[in-house]
C-alpha positions as CSV (number, residue, x, y, z in Angstrom):
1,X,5.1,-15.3,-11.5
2,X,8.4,-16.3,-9.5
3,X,8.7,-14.7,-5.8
4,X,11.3,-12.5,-7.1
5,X,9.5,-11.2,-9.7
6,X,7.0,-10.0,-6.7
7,X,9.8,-8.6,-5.0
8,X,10.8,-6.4,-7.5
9,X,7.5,-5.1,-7.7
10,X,7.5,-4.3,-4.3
11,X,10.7,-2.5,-4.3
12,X,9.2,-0.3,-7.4
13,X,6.3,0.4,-5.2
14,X,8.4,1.9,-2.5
15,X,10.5,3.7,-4.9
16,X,7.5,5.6,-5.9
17,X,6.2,5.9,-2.4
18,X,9.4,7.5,-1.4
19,X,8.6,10.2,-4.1
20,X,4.9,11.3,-2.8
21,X,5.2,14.4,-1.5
22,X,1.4,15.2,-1.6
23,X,1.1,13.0,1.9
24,X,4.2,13.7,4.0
25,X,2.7,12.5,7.4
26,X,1.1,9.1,6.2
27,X,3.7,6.4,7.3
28,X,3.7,3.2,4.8
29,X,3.2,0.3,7.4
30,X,3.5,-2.6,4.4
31,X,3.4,-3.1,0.8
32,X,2.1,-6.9,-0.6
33,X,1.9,-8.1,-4.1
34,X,0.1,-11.0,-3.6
35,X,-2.2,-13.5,-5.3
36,X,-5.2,-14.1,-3.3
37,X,-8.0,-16.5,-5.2
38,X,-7.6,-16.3,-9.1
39,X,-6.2,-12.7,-8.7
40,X,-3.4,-10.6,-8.0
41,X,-3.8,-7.5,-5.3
42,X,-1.1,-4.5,-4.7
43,X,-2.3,-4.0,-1.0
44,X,-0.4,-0.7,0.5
45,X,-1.3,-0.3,4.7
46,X,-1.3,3.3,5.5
47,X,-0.8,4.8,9.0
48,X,-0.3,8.5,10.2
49,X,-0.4,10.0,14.0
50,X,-4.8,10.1,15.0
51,X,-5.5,7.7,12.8
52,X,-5.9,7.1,8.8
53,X,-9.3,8.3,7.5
54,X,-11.5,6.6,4.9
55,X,-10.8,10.0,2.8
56,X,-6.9,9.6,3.5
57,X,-7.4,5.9,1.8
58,X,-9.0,7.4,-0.9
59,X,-6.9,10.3,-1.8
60,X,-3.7,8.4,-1.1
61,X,-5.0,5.3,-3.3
62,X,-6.1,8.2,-6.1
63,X,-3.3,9.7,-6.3
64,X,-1.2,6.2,-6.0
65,X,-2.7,4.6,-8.7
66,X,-1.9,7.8,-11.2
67,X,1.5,7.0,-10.5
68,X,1.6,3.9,-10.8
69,X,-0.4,4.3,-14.3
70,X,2.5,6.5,-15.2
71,X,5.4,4.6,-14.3
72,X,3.6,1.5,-15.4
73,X,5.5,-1.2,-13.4
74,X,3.1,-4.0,-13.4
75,X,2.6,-5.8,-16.7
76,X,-0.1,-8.7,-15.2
77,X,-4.2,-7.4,-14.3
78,X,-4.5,-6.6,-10.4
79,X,-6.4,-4.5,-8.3
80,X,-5.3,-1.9,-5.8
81,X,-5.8,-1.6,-2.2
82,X,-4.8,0.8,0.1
83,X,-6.2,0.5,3.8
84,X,-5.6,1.4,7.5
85,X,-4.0,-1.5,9.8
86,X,-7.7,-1.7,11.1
87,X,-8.6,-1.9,14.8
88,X,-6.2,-4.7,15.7
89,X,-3.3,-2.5,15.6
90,X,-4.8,-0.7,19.0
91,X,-5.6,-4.3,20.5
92,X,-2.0,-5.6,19.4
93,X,-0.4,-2.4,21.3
94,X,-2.4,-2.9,24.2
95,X,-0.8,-6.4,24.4
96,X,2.7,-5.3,24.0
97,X,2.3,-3.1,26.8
């Protein structure tokens, strides 16, 4: 798959994010379409003010992966991960400071 093939992936995901009205104060952080080992993986990173919640992950990636069955804008096999930036995000703030 060429890198701009990818790309244009990406740039459908965040056409659909854009639309998702159901989670108005979850911030997209970063959107990858990568392949990692012998498979590809749609990561989304998911941030809102306090804190993402497993259940936000969960609802967000529920509700994410119904639209993208809909709009059906990947062709290959991948799997779909949405996730918080994780506890380095405090520690790499604390460093900018």
């Amino acid at each position: 798959m060429s890198k701009e093939h990818r790309k244009n992936i990406v740039r459908e995901v965040h056409r659909i994010l854009e639309s998702m009205e159901p989670f108005p104060e979850i911030r997209v952080q970063r959107v990858e379409y990568r392949r990692e080992y012998s498979r590809w993986i749609l990561r989304i990173i998911i941030d809102k003010e306090g804190g993402v919640t497993l259940s936000d992950c969960e609802k967000f990636s529920r509700h994410f992966s119904d639209r993208l069955d809909e709009e059906d804008i990947i062709e290959e096999k991948y799997y779909l991960e949405v996730a918080s930036p994780g506890v380095k995000k405090g520690s790499e703030k604390k460093e900018a400071s």
